[in-house]
C-alpha positions as CSV (number, residue, x, y, z in Angstrom):
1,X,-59.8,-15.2,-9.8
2,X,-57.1,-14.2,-12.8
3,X,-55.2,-16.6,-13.7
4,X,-51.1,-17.1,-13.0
5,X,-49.2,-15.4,-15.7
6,X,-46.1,-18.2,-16.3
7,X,-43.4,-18.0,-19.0
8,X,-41.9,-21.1,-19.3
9,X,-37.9,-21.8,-20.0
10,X,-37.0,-25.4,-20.7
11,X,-34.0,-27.1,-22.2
12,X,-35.4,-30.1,-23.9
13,X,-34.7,-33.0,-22.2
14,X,-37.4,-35.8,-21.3
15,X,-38.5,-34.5,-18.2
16,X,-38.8,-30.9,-19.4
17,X,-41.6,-32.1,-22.4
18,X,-43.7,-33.7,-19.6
19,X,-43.3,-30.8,-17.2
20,X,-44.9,-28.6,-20.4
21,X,-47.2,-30.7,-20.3
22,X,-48.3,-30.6,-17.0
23,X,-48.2,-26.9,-17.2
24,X,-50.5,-26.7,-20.1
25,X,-53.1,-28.4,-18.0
26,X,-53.3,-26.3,-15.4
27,X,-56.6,-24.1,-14.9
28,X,-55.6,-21.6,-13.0
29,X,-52.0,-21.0,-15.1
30,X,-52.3,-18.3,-18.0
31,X,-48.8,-19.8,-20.0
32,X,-47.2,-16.7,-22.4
33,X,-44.8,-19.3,-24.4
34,X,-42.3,-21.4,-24.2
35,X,-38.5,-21.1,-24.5
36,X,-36.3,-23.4,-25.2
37,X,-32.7,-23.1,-24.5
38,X,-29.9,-25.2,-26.0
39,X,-28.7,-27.4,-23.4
40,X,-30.1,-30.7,-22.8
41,X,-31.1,-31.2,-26.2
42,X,-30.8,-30.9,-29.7
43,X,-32.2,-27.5,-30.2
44,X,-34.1,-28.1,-33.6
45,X,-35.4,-31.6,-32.0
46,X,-36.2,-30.1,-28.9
47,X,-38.3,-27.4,-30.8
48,X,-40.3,-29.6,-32.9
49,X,-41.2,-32.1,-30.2
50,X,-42.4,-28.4,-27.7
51,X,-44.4,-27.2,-30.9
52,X,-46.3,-30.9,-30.9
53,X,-46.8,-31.6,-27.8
54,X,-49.2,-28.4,-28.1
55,X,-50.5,-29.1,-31.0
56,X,-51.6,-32.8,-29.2
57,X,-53.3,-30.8,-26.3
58,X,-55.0,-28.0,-28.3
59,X,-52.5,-25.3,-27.0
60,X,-51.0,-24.0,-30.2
61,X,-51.8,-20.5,-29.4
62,X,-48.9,-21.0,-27.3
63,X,-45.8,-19.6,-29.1
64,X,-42.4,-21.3,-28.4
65,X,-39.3,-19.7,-29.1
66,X,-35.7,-20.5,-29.3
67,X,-32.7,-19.3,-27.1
68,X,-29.8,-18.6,-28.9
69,X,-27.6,-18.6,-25.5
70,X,-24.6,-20.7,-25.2
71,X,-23.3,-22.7,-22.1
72,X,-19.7,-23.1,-20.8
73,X,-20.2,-27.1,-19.9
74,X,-21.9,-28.9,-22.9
75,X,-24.3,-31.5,-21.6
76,X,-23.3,-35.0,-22.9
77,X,-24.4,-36.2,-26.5
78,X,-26.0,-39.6,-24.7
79,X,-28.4,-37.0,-22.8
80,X,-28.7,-34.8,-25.7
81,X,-30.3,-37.6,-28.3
82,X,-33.4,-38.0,-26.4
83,X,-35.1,-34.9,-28.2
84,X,-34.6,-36.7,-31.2
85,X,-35.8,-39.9,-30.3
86,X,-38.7,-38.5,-28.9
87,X,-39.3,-36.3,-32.2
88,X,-39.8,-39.6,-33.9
89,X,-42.1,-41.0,-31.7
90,X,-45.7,-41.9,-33.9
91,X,-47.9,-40.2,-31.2
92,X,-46.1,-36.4,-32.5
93,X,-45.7,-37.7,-36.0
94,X,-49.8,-38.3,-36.9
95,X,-50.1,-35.4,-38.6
96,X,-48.2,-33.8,-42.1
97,X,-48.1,-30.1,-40.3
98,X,-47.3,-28.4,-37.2
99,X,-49.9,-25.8,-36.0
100,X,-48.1,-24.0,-33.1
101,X,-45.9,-21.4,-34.1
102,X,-42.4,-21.1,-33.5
103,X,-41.2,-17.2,-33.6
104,X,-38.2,-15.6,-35.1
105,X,-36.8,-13.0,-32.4
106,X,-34.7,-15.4,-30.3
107,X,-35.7,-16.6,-26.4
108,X,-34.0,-14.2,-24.2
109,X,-35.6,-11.3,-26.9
110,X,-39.2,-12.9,-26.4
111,X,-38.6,-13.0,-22.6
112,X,-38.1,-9.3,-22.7
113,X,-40.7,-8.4,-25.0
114,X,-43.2,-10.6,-22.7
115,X,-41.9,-9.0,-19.5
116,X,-42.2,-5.1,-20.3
117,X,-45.7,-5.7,-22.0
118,X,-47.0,-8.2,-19.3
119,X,-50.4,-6.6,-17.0
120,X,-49.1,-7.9,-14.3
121,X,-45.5,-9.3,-12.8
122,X,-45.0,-12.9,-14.6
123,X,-43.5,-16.3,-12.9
124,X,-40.7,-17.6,-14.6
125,X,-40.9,-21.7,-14.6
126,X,-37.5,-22.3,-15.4
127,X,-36.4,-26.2,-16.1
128,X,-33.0,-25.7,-17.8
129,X,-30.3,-23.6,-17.5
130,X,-30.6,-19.8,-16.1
131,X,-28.8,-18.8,-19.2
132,X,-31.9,-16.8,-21.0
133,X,-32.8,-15.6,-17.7
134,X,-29.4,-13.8,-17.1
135,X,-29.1,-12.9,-21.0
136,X,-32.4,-11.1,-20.8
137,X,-31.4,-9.1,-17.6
138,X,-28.0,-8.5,-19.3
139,X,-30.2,-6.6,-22.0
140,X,-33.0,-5.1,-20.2
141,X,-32.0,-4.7,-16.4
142,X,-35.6,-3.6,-16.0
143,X,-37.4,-6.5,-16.3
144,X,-36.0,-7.5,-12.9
145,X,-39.3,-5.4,-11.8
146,X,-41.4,-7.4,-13.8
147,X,-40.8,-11.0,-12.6
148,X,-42.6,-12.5,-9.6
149,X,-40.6,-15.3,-8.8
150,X,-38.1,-17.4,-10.3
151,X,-39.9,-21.2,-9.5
152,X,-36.2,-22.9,-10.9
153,X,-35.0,-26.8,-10.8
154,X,-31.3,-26.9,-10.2
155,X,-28.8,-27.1,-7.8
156,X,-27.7,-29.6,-4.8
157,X,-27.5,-28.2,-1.5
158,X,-26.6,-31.3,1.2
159,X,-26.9,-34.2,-1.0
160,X,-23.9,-35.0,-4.2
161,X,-24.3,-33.1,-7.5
162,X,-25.5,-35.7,-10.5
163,X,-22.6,-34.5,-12.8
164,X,-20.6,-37.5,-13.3
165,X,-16.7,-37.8,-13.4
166,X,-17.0,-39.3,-16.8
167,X,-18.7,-36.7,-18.2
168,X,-16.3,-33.7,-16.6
169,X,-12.9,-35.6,-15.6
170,X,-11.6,-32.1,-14.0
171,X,-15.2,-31.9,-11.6
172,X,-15.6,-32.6,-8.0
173,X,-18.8,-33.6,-8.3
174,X,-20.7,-31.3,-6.5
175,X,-23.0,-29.6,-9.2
176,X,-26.2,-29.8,-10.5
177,X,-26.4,-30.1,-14.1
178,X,-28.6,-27.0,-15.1
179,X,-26.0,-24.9,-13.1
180,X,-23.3,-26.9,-14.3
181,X,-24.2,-25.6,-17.9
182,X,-23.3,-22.5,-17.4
183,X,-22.7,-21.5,-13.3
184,X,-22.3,-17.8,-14.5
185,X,-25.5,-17.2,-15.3
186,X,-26.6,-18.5,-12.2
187,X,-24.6,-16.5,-10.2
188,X,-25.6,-13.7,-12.3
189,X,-29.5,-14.5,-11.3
190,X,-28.5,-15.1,-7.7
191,X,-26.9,-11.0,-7.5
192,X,-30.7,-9.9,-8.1
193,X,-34.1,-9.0,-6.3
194,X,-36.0,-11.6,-7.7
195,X,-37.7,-14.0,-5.3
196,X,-36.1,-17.5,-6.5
197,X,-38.0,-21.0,-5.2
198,X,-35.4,-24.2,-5.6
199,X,-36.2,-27.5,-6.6
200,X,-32.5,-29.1,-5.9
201,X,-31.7,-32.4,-5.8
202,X,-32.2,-32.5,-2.0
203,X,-35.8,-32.9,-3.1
204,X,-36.2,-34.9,-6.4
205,X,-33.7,-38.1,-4.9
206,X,-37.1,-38.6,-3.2
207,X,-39.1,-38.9,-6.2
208,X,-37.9,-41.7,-8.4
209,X,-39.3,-43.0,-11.8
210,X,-40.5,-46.3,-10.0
211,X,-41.6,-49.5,-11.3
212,X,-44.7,-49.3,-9.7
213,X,-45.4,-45.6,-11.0
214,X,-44.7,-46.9,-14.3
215,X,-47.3,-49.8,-13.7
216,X,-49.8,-47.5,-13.1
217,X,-49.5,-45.2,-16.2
218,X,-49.5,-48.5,-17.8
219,X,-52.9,-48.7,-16.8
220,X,-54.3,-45.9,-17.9
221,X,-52.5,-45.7,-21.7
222,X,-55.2,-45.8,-23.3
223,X,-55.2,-41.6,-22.4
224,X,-52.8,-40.5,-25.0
225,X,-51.2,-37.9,-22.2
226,X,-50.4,-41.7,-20.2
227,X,-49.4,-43.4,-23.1
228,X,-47.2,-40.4,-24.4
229,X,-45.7,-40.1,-20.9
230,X,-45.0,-43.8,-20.6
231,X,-43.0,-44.2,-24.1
232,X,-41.0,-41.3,-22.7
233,X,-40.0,-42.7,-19.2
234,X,-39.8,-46.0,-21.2
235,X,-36.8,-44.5,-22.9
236,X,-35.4,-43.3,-19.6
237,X,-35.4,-46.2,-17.8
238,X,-32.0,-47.5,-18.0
239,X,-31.0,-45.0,-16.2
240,X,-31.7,-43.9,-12.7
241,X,-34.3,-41.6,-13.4
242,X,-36.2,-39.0,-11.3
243,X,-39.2,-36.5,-11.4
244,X,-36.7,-33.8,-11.8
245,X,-38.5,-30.5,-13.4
246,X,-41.8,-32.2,-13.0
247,X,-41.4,-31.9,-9.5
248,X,-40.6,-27.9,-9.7
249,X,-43.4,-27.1,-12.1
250,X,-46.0,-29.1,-10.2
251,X,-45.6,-26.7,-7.1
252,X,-46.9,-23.9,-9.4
253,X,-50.6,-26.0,-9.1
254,X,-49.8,-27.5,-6.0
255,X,-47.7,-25.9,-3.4
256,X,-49.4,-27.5,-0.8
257,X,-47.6,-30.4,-1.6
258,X,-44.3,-28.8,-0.7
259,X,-42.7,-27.9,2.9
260,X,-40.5,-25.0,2.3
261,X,-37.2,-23.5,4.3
262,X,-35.1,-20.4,3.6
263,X,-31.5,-21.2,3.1
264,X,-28.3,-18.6,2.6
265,X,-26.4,-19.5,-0.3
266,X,-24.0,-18.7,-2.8
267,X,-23.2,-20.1,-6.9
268,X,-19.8,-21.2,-7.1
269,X,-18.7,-20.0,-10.7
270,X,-15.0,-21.5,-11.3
271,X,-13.0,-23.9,-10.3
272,X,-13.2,-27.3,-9.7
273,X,-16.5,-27.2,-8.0
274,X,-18.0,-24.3,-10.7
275,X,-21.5,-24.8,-10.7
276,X,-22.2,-25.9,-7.1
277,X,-24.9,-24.0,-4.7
278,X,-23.4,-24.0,-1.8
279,X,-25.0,-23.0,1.6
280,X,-23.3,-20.1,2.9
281,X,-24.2,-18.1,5.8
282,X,-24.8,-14.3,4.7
283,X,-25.3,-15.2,1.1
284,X,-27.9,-14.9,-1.1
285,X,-31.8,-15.8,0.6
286,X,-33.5,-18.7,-1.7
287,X,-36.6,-20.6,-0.9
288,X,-35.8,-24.5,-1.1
289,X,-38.2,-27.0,-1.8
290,X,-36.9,-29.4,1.2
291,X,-39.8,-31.8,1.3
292,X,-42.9,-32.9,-0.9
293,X,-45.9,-35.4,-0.4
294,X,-44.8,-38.5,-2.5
295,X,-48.3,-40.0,-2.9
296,X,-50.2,-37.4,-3.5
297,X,-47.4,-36.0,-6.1
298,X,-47.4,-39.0,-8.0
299,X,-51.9,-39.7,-8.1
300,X,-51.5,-36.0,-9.3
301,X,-49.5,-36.7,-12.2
302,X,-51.5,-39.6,-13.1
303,X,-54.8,-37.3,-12.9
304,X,-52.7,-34.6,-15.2
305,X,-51.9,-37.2,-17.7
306,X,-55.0,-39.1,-17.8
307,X,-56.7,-37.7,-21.1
């Protein structure tokens, strides 16, 4: 059986590094590179820790890249300074050089490039932003063709959006962050063909970094995947925390995990509630990841990390 072709678009936060890594240790995934876009990050930071993690597992054929794109709502600085932390940490630092290449052409060039040459239509596994995504359409309107489906974390469709009054004084709370970030581009992604699977935070409020999951990986750190995961989430603990884009790029290995539904909605680009994904009868078909198997979501992540 040929393998899933998947280009992956991240945006550097903590959850995004462990979701590549779950990716890259996928057998039946065929990964073309990896993107990273500016947001929830500090691109250069961001960058180096992508390029490391695949030198730890072996994968430095995999070429990342950087998105030049710009959002309208800057994620906070206090998100941001993860990627450098996490840049520091001994585990990425063992060795003088990185192996994995990191290409010139910029992200939303290299998702064009892959997408016209590719054998076959590609899934997009977007964790950030849609902001390359819509970019790249912007420049090549054909690719649209060439993309299977859009497998995206973002949005809140019946449950509060996670951006926080004190972060965006002006914001009714409503939004997601990755559509937050730039609701445009989303909007722009939601006037296409392109079959697009959510991950919203309907879902991933069920799938909280517990104390118990972090028990477990304690368990098990003599792996260096565990032990990398657990110095990560150790940093994310105090804050509520949840499996965010680990959730949406496990259901590319396991979608048997997931219970689907088809919702109608539309992306609310201005105004106070600019980057909400708001249900709306007649609007735009999406499939929504409305439900997932906790325990078996969970054993699977400490199977992907346990090397």
């Amino acid at each position: 059986m040929s393998k899933k072709l998947v280009l992956m678009d991240h945006d550097g936060g903590i959850d995004d590094f462990l979701a590549t890594i779950v990716l890259m240790r996928m057998e039946q995934v065929q990964p073309l590179g990896i993107i990273v876009t500016p947001a929830d990050c500090y691109i250069q930071s961001a960058l180096n820790v992508t390029r490391k993690i695949l030198d730890l597992l072996e994968c430095s054929q995999v070429p990342v890249v950087e998105s030049t794109v710009r959002g309208i709502n800057p994620f906070p600085a206090a998100y941001r300074r993860d990627s450098v932390i996490i840049d520091n940490f001994p585990i990425l630092n063992e060795r003088e050089t990185i192996d994995t290449p990191l290409l010139k052409e910029s992200g939303q060039a290299f998702m064009v490039r892959m997408l016209q040459h590719a054998s076959e239509p590609v899934t997009l596994m977007v964790t950030g932003p849609l902001t390359t995504v819509a970019t790249a359409l912007d420049q090549a309107p054909e690719i649209e063709t060439k993309i299977q489906e859009i497998v995206w974390m973002g949005g809140a469709l019946t449950v509060a959006g996670n951006v926080e009054k004190a972060f965006a004084p002006e914001h009714d709370g409503s939004a997601e962050w990755n559509v937050y970030w730039d609701p445009i581009a989303a909007a722009r992604v939601w006037q296409t063909q392109i079959p697009v699977v959510v991950c919203p935070l309907d879902v991933t409020n069920n799938v909280p970094l517990t104390p118990e999951f972090i028990r477990q990986l304690a368990k098990q750190r003599h792996y260096r995947l565990s032990d990398l995961a657990g110095q990560c989430y150790a940093l994310a603990l105090p804050q509520d925390y949840y499996c965010w884009d680990i959730l949406a790029t496990t259901y590319l290995d396991c979608p048997e995990f997931y219970q689907l539904g088809e919702r109608e909605t539309r992306i609310v680009a201005t105004g106070r509630s600019q980057g909400r994904t708001k249900i709306e009868p007649g609007g735009r078909k999406i499939q929504v990841m409305e439900a997932v198997d906790k325990e078996r979501f969970y054993s699977y992540l400490l199977q992907q990390w346990g090397e």
